[in-house]
C-alpha positions as CSV (number, residue, x, y, z in Angstrom):
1,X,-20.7,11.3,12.5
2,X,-22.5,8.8,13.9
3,X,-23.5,6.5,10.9
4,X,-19.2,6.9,9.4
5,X,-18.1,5.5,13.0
6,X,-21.0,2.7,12.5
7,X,-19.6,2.2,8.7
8,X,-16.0,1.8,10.0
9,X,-16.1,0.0,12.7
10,X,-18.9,-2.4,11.4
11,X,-18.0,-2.9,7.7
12,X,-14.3,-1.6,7.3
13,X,-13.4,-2.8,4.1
14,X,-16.6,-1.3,2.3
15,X,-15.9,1.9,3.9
16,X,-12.5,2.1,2.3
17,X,-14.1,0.7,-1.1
18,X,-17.0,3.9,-0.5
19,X,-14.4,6.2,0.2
20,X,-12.2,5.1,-3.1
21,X,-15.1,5.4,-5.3
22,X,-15.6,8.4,-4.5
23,X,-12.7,10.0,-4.5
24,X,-12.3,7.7,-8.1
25,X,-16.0,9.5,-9.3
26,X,-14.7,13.0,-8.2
27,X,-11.6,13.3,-9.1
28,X,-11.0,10.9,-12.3
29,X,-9.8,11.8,-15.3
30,X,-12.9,11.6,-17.4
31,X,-12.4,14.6,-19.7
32,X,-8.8,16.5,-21.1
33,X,-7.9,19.2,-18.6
34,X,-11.8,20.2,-17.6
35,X,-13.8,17.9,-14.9
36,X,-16.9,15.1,-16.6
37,X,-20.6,15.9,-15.3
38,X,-20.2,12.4,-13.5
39,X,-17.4,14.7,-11.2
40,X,-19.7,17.3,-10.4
41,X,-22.3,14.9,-9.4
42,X,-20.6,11.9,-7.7
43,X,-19.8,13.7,-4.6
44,X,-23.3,14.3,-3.6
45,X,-25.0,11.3,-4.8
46,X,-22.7,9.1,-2.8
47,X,-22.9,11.0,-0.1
48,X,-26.3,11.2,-0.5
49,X,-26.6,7.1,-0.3
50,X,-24.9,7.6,3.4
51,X,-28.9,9.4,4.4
52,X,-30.9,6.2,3.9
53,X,-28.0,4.2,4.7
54,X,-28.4,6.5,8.6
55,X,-31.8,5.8,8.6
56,X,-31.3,2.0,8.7
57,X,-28.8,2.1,11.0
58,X,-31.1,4.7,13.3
59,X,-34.3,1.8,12.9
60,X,-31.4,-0.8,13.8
61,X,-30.5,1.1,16.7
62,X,-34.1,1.5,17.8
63,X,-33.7,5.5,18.4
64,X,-36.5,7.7,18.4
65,X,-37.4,9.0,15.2
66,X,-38.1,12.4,16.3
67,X,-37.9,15.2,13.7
68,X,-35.5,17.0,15.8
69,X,-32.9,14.2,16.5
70,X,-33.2,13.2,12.7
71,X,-32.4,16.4,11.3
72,X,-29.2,16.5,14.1
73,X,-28.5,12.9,12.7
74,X,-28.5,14.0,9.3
75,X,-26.6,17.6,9.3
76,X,-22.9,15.9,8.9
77,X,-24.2,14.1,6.3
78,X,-25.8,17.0,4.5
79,X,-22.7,19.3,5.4
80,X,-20.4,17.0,3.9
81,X,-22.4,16.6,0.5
82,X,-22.0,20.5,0.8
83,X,-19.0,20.9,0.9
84,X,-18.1,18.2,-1.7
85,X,-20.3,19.9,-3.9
86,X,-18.4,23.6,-3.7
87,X,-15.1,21.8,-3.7
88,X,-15.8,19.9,-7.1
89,X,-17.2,24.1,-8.1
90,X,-14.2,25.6,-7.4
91,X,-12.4,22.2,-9.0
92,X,-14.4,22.9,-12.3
93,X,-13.8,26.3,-12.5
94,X,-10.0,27.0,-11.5
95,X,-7.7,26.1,-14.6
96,X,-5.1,24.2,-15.3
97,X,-2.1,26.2,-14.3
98,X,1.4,26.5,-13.1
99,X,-0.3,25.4,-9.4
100,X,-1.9,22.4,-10.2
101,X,0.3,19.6,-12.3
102,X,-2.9,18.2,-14.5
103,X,-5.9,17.7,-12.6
104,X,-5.2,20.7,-9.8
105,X,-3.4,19.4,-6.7
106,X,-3.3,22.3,-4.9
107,X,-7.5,22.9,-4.7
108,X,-7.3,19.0,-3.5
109,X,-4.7,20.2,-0.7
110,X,-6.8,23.3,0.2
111,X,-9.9,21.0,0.3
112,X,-8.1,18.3,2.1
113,X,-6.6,20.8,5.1
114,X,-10.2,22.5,5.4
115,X,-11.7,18.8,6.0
116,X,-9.1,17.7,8.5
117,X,-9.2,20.7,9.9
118,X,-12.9,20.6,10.4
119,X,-12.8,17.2,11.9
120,X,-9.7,18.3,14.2
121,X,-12.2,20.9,16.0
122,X,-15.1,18.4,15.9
123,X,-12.9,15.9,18.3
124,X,-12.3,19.4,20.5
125,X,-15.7,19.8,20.6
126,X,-17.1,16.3,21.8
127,X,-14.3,16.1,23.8
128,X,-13.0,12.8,21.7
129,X,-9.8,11.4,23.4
130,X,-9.7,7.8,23.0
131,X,-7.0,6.9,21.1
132,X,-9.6,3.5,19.6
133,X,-11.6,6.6,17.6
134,X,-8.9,9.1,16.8
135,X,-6.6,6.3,15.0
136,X,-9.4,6.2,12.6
137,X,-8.8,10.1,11.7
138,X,-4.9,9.1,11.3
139,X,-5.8,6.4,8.4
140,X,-8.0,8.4,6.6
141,X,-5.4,11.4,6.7
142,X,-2.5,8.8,5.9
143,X,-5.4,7.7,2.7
144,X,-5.5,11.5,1.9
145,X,-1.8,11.5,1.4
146,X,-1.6,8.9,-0.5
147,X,-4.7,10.3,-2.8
148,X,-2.6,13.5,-3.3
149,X,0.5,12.1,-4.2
150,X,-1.3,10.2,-6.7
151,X,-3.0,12.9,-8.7
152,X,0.1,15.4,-8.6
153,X,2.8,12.9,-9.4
154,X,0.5,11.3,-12.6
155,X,3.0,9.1,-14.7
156,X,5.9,10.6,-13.5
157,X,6.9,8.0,-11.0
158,X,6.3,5.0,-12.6
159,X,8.4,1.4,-13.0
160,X,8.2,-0.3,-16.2
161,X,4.9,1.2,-17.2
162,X,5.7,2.9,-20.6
163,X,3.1,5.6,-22.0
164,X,-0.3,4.5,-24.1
165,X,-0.2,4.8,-27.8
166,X,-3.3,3.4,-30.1
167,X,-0.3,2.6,-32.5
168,X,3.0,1.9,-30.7
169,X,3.8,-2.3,-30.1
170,X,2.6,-2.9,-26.8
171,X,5.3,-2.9,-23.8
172,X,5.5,-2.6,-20.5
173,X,2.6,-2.9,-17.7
174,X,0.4,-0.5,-19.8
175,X,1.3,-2.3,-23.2
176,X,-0.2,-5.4,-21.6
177,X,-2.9,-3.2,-19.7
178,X,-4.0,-2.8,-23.5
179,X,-3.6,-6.1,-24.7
180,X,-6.0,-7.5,-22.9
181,X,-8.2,-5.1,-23.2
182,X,-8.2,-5.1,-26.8
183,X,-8.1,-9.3,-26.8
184,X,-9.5,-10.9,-23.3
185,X,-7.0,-13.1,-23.1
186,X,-3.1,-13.3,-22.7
187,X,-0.5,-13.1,-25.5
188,X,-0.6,-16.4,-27.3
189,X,2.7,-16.6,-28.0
190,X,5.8,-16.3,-26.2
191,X,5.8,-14.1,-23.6
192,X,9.4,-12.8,-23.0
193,X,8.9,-11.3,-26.8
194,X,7.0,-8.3,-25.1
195,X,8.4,-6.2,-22.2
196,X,7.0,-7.6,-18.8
197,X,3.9,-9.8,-20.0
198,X,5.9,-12.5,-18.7
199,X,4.1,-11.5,-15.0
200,X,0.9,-13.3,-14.5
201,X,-2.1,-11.7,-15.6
202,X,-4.5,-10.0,-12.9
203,X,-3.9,-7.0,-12.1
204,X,-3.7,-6.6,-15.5
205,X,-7.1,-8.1,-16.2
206,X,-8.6,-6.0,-13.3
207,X,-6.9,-2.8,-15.2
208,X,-8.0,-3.8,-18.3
209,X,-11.5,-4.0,-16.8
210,X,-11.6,-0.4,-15.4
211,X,-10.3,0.8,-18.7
212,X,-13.3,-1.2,-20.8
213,X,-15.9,0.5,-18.2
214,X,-14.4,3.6,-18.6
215,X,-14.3,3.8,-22.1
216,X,-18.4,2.0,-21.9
217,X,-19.5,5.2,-20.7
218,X,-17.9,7.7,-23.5
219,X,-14.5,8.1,-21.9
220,X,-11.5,8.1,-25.0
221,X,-8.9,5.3,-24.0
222,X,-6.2,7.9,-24.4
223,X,-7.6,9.8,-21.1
224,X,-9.1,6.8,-19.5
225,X,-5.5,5.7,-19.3
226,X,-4.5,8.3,-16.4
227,X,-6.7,6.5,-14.0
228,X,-5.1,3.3,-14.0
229,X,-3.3,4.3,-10.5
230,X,-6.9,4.1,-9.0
231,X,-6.4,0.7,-8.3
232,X,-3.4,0.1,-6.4
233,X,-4.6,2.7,-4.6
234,X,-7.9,0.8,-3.9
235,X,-5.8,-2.0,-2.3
236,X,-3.5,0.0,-0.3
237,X,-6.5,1.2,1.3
238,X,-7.8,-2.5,1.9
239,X,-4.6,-3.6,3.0
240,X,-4.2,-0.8,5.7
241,X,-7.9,-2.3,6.9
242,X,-6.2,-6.0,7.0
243,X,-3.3,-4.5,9.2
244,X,-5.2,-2.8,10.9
245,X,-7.1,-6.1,11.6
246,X,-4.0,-8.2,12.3
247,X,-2.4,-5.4,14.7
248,X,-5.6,-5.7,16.9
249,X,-5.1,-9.6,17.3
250,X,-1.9,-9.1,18.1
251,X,-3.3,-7.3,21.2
252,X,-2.0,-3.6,19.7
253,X,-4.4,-0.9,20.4
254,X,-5.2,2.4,21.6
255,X,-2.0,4.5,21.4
256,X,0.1,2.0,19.7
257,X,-2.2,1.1,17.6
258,X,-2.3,4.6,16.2
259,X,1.6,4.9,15.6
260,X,1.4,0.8,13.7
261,X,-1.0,2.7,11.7
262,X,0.6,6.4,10.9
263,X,4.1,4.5,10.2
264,X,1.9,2.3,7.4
265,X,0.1,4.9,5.7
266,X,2.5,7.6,5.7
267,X,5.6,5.9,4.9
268,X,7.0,6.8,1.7
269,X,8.4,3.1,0.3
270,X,4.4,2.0,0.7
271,X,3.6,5.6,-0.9
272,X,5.6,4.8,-4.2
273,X,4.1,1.2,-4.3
274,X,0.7,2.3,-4.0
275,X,1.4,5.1,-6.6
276,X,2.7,2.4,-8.9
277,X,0.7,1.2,-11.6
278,X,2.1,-2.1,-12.0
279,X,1.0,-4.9,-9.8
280,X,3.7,-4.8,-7.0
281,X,0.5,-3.5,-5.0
282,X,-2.0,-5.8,-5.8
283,X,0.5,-9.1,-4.4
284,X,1.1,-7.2,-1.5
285,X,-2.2,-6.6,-0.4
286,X,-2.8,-10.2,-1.5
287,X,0.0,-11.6,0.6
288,X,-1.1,-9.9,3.5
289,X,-4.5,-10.9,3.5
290,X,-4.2,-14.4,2.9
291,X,-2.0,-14.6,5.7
292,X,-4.6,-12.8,7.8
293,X,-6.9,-15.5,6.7
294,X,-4.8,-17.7,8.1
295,X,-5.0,-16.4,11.3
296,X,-8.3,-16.2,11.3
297,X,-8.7,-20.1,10.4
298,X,-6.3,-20.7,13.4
299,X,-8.8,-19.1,15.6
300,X,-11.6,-20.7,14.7
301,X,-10.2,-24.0,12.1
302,X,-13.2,-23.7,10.1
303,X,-12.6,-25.5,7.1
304,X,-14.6,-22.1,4.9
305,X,-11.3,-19.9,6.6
306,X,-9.2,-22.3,5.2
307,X,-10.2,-22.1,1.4
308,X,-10.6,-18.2,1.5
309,X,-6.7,-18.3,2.6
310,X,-6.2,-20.8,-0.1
311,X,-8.1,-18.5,-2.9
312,X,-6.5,-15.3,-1.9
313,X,-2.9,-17.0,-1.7
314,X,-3.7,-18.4,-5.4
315,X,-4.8,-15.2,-6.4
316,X,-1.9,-13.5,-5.1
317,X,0.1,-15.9,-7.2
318,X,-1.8,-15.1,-9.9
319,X,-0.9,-11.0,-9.5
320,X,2.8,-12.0,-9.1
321,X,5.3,-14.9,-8.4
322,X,7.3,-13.6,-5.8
323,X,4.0,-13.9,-3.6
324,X,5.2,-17.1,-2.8
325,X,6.6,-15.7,0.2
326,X,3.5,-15.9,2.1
327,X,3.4,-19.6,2.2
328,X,6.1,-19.4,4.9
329,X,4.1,-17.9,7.7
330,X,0.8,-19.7,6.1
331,X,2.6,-23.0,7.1
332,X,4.1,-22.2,10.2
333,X,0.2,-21.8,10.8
334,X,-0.7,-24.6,9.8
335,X,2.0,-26.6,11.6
336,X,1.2,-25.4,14.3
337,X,-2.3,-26.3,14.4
338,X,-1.3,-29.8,13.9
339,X,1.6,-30.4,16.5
340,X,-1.4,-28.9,18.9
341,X,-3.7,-31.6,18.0
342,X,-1.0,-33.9,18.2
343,X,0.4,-33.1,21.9
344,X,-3.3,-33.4,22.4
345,X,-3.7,-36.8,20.6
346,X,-6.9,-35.4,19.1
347,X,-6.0,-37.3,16.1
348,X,-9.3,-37.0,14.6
349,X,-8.9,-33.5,14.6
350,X,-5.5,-34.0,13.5
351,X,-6.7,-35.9,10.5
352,X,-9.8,-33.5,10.0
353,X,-7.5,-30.5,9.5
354,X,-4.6,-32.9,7.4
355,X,-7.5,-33.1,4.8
356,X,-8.9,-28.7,5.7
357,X,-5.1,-28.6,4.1
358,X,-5.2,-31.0,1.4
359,X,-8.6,-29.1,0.8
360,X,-6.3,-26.0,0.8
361,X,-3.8,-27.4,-1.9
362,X,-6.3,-28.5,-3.9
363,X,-7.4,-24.6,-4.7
364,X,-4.1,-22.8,-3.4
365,X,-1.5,-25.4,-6.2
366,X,-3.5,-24.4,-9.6
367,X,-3.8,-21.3,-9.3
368,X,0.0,-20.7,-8.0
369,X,1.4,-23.3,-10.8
370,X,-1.1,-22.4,-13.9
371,X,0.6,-19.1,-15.4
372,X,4.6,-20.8,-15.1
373,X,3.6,-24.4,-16.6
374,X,1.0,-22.7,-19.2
375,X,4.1,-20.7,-20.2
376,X,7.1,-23.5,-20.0
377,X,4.9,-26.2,-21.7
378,X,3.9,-24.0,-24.2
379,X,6.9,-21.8,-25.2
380,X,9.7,-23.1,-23.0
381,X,10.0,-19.8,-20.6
382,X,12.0,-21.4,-17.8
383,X,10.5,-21.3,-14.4
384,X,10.4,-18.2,-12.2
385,X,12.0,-16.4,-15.8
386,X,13.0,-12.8,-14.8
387,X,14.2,-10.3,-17.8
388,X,17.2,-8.4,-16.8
389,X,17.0,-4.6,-17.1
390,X,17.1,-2.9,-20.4
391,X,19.3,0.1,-19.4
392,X,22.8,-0.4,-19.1
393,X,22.8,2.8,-16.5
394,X,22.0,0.8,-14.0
395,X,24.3,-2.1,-13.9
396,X,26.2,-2.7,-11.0
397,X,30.1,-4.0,-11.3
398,X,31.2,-3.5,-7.9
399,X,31.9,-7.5,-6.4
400,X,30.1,-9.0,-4.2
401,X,32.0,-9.0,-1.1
402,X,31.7,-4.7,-1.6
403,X,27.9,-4.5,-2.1
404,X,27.5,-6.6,1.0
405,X,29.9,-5.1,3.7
406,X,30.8,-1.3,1.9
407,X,28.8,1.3,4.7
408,X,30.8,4.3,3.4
409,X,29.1,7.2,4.8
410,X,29.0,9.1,1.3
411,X,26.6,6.7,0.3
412,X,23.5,8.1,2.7
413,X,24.9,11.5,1.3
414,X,22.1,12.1,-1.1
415,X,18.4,11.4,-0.5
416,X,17.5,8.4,-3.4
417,X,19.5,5.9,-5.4
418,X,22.3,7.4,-7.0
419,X,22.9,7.0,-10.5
420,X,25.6,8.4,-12.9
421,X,23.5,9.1,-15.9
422,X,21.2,11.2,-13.4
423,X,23.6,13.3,-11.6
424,X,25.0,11.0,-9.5
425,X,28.3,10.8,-8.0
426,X,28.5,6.9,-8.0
427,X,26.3,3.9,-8.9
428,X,24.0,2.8,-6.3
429,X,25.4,-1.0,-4.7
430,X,24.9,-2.1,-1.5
431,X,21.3,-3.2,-1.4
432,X,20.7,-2.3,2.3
433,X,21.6,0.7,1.8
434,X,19.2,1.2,-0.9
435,X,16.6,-0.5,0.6
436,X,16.8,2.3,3.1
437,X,17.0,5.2,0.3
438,X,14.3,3.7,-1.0
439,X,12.4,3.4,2.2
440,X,12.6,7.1,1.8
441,X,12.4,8.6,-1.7
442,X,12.1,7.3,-5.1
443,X,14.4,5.9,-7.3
444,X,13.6,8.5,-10.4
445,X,13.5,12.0,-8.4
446,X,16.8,13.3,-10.0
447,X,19.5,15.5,-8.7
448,X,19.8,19.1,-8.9
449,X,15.7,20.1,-9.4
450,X,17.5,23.3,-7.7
451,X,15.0,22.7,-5.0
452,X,15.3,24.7,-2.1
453,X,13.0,21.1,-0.3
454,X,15.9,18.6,-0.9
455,X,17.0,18.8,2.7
456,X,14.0,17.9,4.0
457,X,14.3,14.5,1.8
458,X,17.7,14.2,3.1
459,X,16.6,14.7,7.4
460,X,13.4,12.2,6.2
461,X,16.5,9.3,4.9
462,X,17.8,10.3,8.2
463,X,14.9,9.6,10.8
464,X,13.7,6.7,8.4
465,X,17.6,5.2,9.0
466,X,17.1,5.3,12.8
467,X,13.3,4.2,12.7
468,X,14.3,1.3,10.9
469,X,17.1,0.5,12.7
470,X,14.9,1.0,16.3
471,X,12.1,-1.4,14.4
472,X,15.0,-4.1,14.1
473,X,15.9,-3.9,17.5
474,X,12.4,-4.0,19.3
475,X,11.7,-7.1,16.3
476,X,14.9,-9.3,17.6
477,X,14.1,-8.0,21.4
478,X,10.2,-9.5,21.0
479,X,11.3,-12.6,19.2
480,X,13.2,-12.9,22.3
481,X,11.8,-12.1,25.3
482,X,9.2,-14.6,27.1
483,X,5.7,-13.6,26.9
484,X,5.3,-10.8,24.7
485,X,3.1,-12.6,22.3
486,X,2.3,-16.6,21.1
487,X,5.5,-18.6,20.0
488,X,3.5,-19.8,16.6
489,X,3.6,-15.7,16.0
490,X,7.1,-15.6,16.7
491,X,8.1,-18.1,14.1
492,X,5.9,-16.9,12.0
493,X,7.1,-13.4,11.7
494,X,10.7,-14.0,12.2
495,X,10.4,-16.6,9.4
496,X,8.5,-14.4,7.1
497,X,11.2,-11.4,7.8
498,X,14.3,-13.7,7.0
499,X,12.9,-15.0,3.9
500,X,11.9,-11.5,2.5
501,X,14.9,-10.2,3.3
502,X,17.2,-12.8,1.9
503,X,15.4,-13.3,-1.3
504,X,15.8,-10.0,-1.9
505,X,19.5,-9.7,-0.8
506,X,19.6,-12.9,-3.9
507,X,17.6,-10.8,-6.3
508,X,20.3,-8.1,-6.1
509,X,22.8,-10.4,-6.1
510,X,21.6,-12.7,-8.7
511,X,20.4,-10.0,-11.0
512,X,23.4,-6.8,-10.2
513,X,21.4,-3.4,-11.6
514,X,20.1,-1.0,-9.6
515,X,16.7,-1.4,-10.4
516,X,16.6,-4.6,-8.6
517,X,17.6,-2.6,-5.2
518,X,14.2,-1.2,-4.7
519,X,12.2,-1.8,-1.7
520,X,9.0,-2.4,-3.7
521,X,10.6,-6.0,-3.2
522,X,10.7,-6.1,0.3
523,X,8.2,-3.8,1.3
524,X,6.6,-6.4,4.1
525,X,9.5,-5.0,6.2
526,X,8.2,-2.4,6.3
527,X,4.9,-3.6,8.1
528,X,6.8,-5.9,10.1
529,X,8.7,-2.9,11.5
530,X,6.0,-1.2,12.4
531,X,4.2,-4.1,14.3
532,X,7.3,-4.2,16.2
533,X,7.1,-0.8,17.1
534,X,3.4,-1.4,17.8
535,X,4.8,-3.9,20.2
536,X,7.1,-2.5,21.9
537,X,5.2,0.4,23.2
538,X,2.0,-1.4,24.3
539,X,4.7,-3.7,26.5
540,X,6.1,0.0,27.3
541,X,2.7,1.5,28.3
542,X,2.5,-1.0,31.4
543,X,5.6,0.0,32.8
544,X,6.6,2.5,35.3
545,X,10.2,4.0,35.8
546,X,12.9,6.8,33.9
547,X,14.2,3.8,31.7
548,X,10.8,2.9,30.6
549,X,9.4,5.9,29.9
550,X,12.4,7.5,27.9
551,X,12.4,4.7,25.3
552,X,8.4,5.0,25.0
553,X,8.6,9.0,24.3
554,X,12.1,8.2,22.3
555,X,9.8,5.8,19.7
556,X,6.8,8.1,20.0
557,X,8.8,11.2,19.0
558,X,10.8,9.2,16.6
559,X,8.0,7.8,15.2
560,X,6.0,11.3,14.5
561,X,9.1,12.8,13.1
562,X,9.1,10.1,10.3
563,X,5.6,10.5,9.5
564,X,6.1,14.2,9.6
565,X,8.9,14.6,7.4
566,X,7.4,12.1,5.3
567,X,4.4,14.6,4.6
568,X,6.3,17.3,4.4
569,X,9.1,16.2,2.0
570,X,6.2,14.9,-0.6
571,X,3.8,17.4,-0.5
572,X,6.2,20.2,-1.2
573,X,8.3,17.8,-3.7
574,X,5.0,17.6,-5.6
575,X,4.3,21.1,-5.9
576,X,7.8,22.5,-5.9
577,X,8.3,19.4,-9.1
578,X,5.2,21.1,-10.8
579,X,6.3,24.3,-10.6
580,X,10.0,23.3,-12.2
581,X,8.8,21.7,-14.8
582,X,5.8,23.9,-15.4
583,X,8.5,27.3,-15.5
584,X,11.4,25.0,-17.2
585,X,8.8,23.7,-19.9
């Protein structure tokens, strides 16, 4: 255990890249139903990497190599290429079947509770209570659930992907997905005349590259295809690392640390996005890190901090527009940086950072402006084009003035956007309201499974209603209140909230169908809530008194409950979903 604490807490984001590639090796689709060789061998020669990798760190470390500490050092790492090794056995061996949708779910959820539960007992053991290790067991369970859903669920939950065909016209995310792997570069002609390759190109590119070294090593195209979600799960994984990162700067650890992080990776809006294979994921993770950048460069004002943030905002462009949200708290930043220096009158430092920024545009302005002027200059596609929804389903006539201030209760009376063609009883139109249902199951679960589960996704809209609305309160209470954390911050996040949330009250209005309603487009709220949960408690944990204490186990307990039902309503969704289709069909 000793060299996996090391890896995490020394070189997080490689540890989450490790732990995807494995889980990418062992559990890909290489093959049609059966595991690939490369599956039964990946586990234990990753694993295996981890033994010289100890003995570095042991040498580092300058501990005694004595044949007896060495082999204690080395029995975790030799256990756990064991028991990959008889999990990716009994993977190989059990059929497909009425238990497993595709690849066998269920022998991942067997494998995944006897793992958990082996680590549960080693923290009895040792006695391990501080809350600064046992968060780290809460991300890489939340990482676990997230990995689950994604192999059950395959293409079933998917937004504007369409299906691979070597002879249909290419649409969709997956029609451009094979565009550019069959060309290496964009469509040269007008975008908008193929469904959503008006998005700049990549994640697209980066998909198109995991398909071309797939296929390199003997993999057919057709089943290389199904691991296309790999990816967004790979930066859902770094992303949690970044937030992780930020929460701790923000002065959030030990127990609150571990409830920022449990609301993250097991709520369900950021379980659909990460499950998405379009690149929703990718500019989130983007966003996020180049504002963490930015931090970082107002800690230190290195002028190297400063063109990382500027490269990682461009790229983020580059994944998808509406990143462009992220220059908000970016600038406050940077504003702030140079008021400081001007109070100061340090105005050579002022003008040092004044060009650090210039230096910053420089980088950040082509790569945000390349994709919209490449395509209005060449084909006329106006600026910030968006196509409106193909299905007719999902418009929206209800006016304005209703979508904005209609709470009827009989809208939070089913557990996902409601939708006549679907079973519905009404089409879905106040986009809070959605935002919320979509907060808490997705958009294309349709009614009357005849699930026995779908109260469960009805108490998790519930809890996920009151957490949110809790989050909002503690937000506007912190903004507030003196001393709970640095004005810049404040401006920041309140300014990076507001602008989220009302360009996505305009999307819906602008564009009235119900697929613009999803909170795929505000999912930074999200985060935000649960930094301001975060918040809260660590000002909570210093108090003393009934009042005090209440509202600390209140947000605790409401807090567990979400994650909680949150597991609960997706793990037996998945299998219970399996099974009807798998009788029905």
């Amino acid at each position: 255990m000793e060299i996996v604490k090391y890896s995490i807490k020394k070189h997080p984001y490689f540890s989450a890249f490790y732990l995807w590639l494995y889980l990418f090796c062992t559990f890909g689709w290489f093959t049609v139903e059966r595991v690939h060789p490369l599956n039964i061998v990946s586990s234990v020669v990753l694993i295996g990497v981890l033994i010289p990798m100890n003995e570095l760190f042991l040498r580092k470390r300058n501990i005694r190599h004595e044949k007896k500490a060495a082999l204690k050092k080395y029995l975790p790492v030799a256990a756990l290429a064991l028991y990959s090794a008889l999990t990716l056995i009994t993977y190989c061996f059990v059929p497909k079947n009425k238990l497993g949708w595709g690849r066998n779910a269920a022998v991942i959820i067997i494998s995944g509770f006897i793992f958990f539960a082996a680590m549960f007992l080693y923290y009895r053991k040792k006695k391990i209570t501080s809350f600064d290790k046992v968060y780290i067991l809460v991300i890489l369970a939340g990482f676990f659930f997230h990995f689950f859903f994604n192999v059950y669920s395959e293409f079933e939950i998917q937004v504007d992907l369409h299906f691979y065909s070597t002879d249909a016209f290419p649409e969709g995310h997956l029609g451009y997905m094979k565009y550019l792997y069959n060309n290496f570069i964009p469509v040269q002609t007008d975008p908008r005349q193929y469904w959503q390759f008006y998005h700049p190109p990549l994640h697209h590119y980066l998909e198109a590259f995991l398909l071309r070294a797939e296929t390199a090593l003997g993999t057919d195209i057709e089943v290389a295809v199904y691991n296309i979600k790999y990816l967004p799960l790979l930066y859902f994984m770094l992303m949690t690392i970044t937030l992780r990162k930020l929460a701790q700067i923000l002065n959030i650890k030990g127990k609150p640390l571990i409830f920022v992080m449990a609301i993250i990776v097991f709520s369900p809006g950021l379980l659909f996005i990460s499950n998405y294979a379009n690149n929703d994921m990718l500019s989130v993770f983007l966003m996020i890190e180049s504002i963490y950048l930015a931090v970082l460069w107002y800690k230190d004002r290195r002028a190297g901090k400063i063109l990382l943030t500027a490269g990682c905002f461009g790229a983020a462009m580059f994944a998808k527009l509406s990143s462009w949200m992220a220059a908000v708290p970016i600038a406050v930043i940077f504003i702030a940086a140079l008021i400081e220096k001007l109070r100061e009158k340090e105005y050579k430092t002022f003008g040092r950072y004044v060009g650090q920024m210039f230096a910053f545009l420089g980088i950040a302005v082509p790569l945000t402006l390349y994709w919209s002027l490449r395509n209005y200059l060449r084909f006329g596609v106006p600026i910030g084009y968006i196509p409106e929804s193909r299905s007719n389903f999902q418009s929206i006539s209800e006016p304005v003035w209703k979508r904005l201030v209609d709470f009827s209760p009989f809208q939070l009376a089913i557990p996902y956007q409601s939708h006549l063609r679907r079973g519905g009883t009404y089409v879905e139109y106040n986009p809070l309201i959605s935002l919320l249902k979509t907060s808490s199951a997705d958009i294309y679960i349709e009614k009357n499974l005849g699930s026995p589960f779908d109260m469960l996704n009805l108490i998790t809209l519930w809890i996920t209603c009151l957490l949110a609305f809790a989050a909002f309160i503690f937000m506007i209470r912190i903004l507030v209140k003196k001393g709970t954390m640095p004005v810049t911050a404040k401006v920041a996040i309140l300014l990076f909230y507001g602008v989220v949330l009302v360009s996505y009250y305009i999307f819906c209005i602008k564009y009235p169908m119900t697929c613009t309603e999803d909170i795929r487009y505000a999912s930074q709220l999200i985060m935000i809530g649960a930094f301001s949960v975060g918040i809260m408690l660590t000002g909570l944990s210093g108090k003393t008194g009934k009042k005090p204490a209440a509202l600390r186990k209140f947000t605790e307990y409401l807090s567990i409950a979400f994650c909680v039902m949150s597991v609960l309503s997706f793990t037996t969704y998945g299998l219970w979903t399996t099974l009807y289709y798998n009788l029905k069909f």
